[in-house]
C-alpha positions as a printed NumPy array, in Angstrom:
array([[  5.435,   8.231,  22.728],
       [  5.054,  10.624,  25.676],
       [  4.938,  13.969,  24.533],
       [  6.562,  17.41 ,  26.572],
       [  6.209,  21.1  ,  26.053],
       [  9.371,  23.172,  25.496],
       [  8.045,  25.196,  29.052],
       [  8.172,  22.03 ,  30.688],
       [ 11.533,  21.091,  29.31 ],
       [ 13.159,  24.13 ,  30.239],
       [ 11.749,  24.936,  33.384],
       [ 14.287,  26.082,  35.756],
       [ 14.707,  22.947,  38.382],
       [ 12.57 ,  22.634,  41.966],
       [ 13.007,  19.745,  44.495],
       [ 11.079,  16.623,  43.783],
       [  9.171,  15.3  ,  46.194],
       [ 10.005,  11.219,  46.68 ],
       [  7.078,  10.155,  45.319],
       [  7.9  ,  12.072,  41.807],
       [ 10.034,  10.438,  39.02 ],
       [ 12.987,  13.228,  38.23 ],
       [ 13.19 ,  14.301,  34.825],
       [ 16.381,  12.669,  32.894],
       [ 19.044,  15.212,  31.876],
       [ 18.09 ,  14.424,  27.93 ],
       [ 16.286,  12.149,  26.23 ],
       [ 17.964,   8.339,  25.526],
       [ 18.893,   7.881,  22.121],
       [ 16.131,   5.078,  21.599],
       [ 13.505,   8.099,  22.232],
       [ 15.349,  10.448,  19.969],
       [ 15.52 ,   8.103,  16.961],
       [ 11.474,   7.431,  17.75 ],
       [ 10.98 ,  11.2  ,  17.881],
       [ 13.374,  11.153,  14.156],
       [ 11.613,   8.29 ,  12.754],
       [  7.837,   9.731,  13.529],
       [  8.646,  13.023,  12.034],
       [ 10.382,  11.715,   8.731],
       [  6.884,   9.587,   8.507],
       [  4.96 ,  12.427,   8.653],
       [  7.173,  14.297,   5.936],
       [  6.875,  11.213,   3.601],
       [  2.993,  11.545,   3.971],
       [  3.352,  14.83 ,   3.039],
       [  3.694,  17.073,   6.467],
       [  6.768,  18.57 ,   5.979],
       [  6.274,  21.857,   8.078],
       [  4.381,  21.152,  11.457],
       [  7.347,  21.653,  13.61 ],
       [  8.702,  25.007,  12.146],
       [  6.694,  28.316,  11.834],
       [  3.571,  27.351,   9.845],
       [  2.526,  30.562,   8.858],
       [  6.145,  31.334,   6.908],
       [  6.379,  34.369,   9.022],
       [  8.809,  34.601,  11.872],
       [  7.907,  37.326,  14.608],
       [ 10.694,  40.196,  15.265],
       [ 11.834,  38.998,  18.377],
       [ 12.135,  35.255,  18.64 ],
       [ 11.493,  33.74 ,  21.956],
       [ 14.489,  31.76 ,  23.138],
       [ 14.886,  28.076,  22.238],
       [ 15.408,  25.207,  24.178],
       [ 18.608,  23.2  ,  24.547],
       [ 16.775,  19.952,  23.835],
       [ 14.485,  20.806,  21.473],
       [ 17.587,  22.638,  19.354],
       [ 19.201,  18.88 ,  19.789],
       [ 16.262,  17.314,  18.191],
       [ 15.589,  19.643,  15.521],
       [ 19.448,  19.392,  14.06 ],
       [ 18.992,  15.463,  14.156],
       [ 16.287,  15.654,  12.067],
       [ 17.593,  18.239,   9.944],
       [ 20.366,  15.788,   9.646],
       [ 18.419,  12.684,   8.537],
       [ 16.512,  15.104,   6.181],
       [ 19.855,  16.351,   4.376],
       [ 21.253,  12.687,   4.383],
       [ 17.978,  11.385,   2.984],
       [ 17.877,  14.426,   0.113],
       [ 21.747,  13.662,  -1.022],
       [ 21.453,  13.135,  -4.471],
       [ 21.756,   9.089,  -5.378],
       [ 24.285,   7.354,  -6.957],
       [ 24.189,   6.4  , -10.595],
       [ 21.981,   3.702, -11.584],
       [ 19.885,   3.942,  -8.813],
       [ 16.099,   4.257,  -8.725],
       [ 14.136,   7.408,  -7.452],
       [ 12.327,   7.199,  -4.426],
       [  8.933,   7.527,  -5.566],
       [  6.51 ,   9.048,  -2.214],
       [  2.928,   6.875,  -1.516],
       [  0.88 ,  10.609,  -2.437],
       [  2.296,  10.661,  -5.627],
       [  1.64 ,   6.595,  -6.669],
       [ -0.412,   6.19 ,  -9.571],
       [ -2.598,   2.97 ,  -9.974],
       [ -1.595,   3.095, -13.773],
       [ -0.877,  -0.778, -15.385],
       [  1.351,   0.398, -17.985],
       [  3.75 ,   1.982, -15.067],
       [  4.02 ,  -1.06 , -13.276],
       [  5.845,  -3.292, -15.716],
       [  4.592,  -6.172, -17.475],
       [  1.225,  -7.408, -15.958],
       [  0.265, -11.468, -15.411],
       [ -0.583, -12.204, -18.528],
       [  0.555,  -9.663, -21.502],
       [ -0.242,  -9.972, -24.926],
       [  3.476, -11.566, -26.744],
       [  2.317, -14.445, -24.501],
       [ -1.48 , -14.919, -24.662],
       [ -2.819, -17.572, -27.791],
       [ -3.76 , -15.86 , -30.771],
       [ -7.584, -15.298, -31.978],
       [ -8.398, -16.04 , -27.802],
       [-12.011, -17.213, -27.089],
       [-13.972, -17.525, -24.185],
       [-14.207, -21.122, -25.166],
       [-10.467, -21.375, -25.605],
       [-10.032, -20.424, -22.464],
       [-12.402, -22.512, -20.774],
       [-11.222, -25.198, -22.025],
       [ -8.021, -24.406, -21.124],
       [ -9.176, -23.851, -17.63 ],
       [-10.187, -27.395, -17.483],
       [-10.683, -28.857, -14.412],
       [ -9.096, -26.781, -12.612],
       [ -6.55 , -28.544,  -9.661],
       [ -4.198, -25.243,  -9.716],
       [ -4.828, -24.771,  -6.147],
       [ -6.2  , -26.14 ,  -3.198],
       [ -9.776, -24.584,  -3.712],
       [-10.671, -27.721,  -6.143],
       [-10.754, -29.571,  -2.814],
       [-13.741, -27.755,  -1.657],
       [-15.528, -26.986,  -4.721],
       [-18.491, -28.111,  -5.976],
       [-18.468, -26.497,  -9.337],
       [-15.905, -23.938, -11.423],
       [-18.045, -20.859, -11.385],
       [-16.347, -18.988, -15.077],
       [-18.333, -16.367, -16.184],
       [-21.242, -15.286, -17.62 ],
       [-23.13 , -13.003, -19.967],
       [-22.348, -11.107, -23.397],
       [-19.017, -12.218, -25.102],
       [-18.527,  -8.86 , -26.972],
       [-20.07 ,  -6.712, -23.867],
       [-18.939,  -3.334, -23.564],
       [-19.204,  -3.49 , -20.031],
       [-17.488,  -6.447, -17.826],
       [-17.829,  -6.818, -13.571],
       [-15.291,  -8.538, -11.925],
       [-15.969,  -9.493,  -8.601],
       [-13.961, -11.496,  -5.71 ],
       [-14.927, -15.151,  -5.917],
       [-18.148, -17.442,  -5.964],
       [-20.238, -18.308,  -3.275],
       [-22.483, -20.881,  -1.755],
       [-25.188, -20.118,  -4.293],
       [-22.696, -19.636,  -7.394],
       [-20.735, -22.521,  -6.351],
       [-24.117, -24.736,  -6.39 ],
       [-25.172, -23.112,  -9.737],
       [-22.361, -22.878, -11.612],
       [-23.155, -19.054, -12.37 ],
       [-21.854, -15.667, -11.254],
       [-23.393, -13.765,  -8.611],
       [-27.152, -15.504,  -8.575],
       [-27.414, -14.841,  -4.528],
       [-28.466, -12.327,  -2.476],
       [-25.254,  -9.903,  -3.949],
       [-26.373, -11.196,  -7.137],
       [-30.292, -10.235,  -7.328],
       [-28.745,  -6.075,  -5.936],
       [-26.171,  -6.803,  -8.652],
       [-28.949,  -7.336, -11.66 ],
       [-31.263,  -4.47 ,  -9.806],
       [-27.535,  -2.438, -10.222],
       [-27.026,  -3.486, -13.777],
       [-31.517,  -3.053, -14.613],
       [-30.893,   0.647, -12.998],
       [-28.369,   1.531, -15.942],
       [-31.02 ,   0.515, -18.45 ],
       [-29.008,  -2.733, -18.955],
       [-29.887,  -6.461, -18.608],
       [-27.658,  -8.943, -17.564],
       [-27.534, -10.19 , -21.024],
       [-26.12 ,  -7.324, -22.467],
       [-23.131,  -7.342, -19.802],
       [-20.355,  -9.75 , -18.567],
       [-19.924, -10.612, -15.321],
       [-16.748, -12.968, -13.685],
       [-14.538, -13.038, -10.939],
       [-10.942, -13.058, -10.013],
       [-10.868, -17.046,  -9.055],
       [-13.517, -19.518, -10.291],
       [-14.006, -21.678,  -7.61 ],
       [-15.335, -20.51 ,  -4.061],
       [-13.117, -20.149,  -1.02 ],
       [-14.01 , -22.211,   1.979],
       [-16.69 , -20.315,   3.902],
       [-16.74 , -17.08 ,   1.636],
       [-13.178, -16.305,   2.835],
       [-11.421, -13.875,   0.864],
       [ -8.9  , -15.497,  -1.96 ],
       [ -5.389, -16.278,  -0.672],
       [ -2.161, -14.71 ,  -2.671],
       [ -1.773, -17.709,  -4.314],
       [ -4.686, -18.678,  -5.272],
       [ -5.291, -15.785,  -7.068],
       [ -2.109, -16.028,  -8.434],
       [ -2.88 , -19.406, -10.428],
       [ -6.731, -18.092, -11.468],
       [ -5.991, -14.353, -12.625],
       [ -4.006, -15.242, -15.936],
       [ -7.586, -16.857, -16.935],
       [ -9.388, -13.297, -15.569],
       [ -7.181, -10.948, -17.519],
       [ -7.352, -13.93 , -21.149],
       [-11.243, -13.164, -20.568],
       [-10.949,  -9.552, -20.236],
       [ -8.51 ,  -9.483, -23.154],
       [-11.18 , -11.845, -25.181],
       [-13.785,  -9.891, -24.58 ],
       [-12.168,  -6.058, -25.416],
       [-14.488,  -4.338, -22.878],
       [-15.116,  -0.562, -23.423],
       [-15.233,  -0.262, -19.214],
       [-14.757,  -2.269, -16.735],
       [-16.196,  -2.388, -13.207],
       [-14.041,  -4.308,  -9.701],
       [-16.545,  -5.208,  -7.221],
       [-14.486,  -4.873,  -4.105],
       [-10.99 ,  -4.729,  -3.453],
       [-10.024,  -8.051,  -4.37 ],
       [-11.024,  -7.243,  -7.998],
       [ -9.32 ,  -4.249,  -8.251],
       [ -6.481,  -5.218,  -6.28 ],
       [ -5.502,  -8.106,  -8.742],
       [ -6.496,  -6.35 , -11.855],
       [ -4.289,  -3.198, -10.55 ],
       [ -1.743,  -5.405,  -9.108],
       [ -1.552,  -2.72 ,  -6.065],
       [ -1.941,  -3.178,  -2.092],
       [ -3.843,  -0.547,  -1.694],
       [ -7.696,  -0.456,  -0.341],
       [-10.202,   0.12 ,  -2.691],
       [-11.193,   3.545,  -0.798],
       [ -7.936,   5.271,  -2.497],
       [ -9.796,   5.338,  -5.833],
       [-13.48 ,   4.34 ,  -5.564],
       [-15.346,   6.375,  -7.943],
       [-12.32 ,   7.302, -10.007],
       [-11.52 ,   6.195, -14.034],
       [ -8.452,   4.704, -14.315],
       [ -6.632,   3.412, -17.503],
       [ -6.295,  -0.019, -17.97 ],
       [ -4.449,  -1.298, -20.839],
       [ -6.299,   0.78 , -22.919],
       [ -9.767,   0.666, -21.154],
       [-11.453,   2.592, -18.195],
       [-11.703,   0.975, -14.859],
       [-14.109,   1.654, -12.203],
       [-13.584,   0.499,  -8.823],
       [-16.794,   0.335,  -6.181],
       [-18.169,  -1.656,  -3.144],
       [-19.117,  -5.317,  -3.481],
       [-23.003,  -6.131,  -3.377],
       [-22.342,  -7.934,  -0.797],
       [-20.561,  -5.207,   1.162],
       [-23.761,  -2.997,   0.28 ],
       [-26.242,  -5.937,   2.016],
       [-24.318,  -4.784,   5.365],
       [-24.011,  -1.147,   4.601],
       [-26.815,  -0.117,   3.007],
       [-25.802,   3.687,   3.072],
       [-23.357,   3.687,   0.498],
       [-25.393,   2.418,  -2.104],
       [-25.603,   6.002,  -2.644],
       [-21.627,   6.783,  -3.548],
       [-22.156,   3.131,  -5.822],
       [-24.824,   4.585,  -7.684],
       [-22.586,   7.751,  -8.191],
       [-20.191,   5.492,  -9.873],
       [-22.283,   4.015, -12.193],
       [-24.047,   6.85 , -13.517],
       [-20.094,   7.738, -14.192],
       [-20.137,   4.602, -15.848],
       [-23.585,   5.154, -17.993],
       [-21.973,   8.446, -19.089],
       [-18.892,   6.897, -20.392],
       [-21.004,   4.024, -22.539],
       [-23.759,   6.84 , -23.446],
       [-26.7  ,   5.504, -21.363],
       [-29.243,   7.907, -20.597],
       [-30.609,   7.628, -17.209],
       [-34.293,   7.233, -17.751],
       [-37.062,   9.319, -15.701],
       [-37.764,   7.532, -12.314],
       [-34.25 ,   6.506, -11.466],
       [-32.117,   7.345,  -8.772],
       [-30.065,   6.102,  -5.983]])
């Protein structure tokens, strides 16, 4: 959208050369509603104020306004006071993007709650359950079900996207490149991978390291959140935003609330960058090893002398 000055929309008239496209008498009413639209965005994002007097103080002698702008102002007061009418009974508040809270037990029942998950779960329960797997198409490519791995009563469980070539070929959780920074990761908290659990949202690996389709994930996650269930982590850690995406059941990217706890049916949740996002962009190993020492505070590891990002 092409924006003009008040001056220039209320400067008195001259002759226009040919070559000069006149200016129309006021706005058409597809520009107006664009100019409405853009500023009720900006309000919803939490800019309410940017077109009135931002400092809250109006000078004693206020300059004279222009025709058009007045026009434009009132239609967007207008849209404003329809939009703050109160609503009728039974319906549900508008609730702004700023103020959404990645909270599980404010988003209504999640994949796989606990009135419908077996009783006395087990990791071997659930693998067998698991089977061999034809849920989705990413059997067809598969060359083995990649579950999980590590300490069935760890206090500490990573989630990550998916398997790849090497975890695929294995049968094991992040054993490739991503993997080896993942065990230096988990060796810098004083851990070994022994003493941790490490899975991912769907078992079997998506043609070429794609990321998971909707549903795909769909059909795999009910097994993620019976293992995270099983298991009764103290904390656990999303690799990415596909891990924290599904666990959170949100859209949002993972840089809304990297490095923040949040509560998860009882637990903290960490979201940070993937290893394998870390192999590309080695500078924000940094801001991960922030969020792990967040994590070795919460579980009561002491950071031993020698360590750091």
């Amino acid at each position: 959208m092409k924006w003009y000055g008040c001056a220039a929309l209320c400067a008195p008239r001259r002759s226009i050369a040919p070559t000069e496209t006149p200016m129309p008498e006021r706005f058409s009413d597809r520009i107006q509603q664009n100019l409405s639209d853009r500023l009720r965005f900006y309000e919803d994002i939490g800019i309410s104020t940017f077109y009135r007097d931002r400092a809250g103080v109006r000078p004693t002698e206020e300059p004279p306004t222009c025709p058009r702008v007045q026009e434009v102002a009132q239609r967007v007061d207008e849209s404003d006071s329809l939009r703050r009418e109160p609503k009728p009974a039974g319906t549900a508040p508008t609730i702004p993007a700023r103020k959404f809270e990645l909270r599980q037990a404010d988003s209504g029942p999640s994949l796989f709650e606990s009135s419908t998950k077996p009783e006395n779960d087990t990791l071997l329960n659930i693998r067998e359950d698991l089977g061999d797997c034809k849920r989705c198409r990413l059997h067809k490519t598969r060359h083995s079900i990649v579950f999980g791995d590590g300490n069935p009563k760890a206090q500490l469980v990573f989630v990550g996207e998916g398997p790849g070539a090497d975890e695929d070929a294995q049968g094991l959780p992040f054993v490739g490149r991503a993997g080896k920074l993942l065990t230096q990761m988990i060796e810098a908290m004083g851990l070994q991978r022994k003493d941790v659990y490490i899975c991912n949202v769907v078992k079997c690996r998506p043609p070429e390291n794609r990321q998971p389709e909707k549903d795909e994930v769909a059909e795999c996650s009910p097994f993620l959140f019976r293992q995270i269930d099983t298991i009764a982590p103290k904390v656990i850690v999303c690799l990415g935003s596909t891990a924290a995406q599904t666990i959170l059941q949100t859209n949002r990217g993972i840089s809304h609330f990297r490095g923040e706890w949040i509560e998860f049916r009882g637990r903290k949740l960490m979201a940070t960058y993937h290893p394998a996002y870390l192999l590309r962009n080695p500078a924000a190993k940094a801001e991960v090893w922030k969020d792990l020492q967040k994590v070795m505070a919460e579980l009561g590891l002491v950071l031993k002398r020698g360590k750091s990002s």
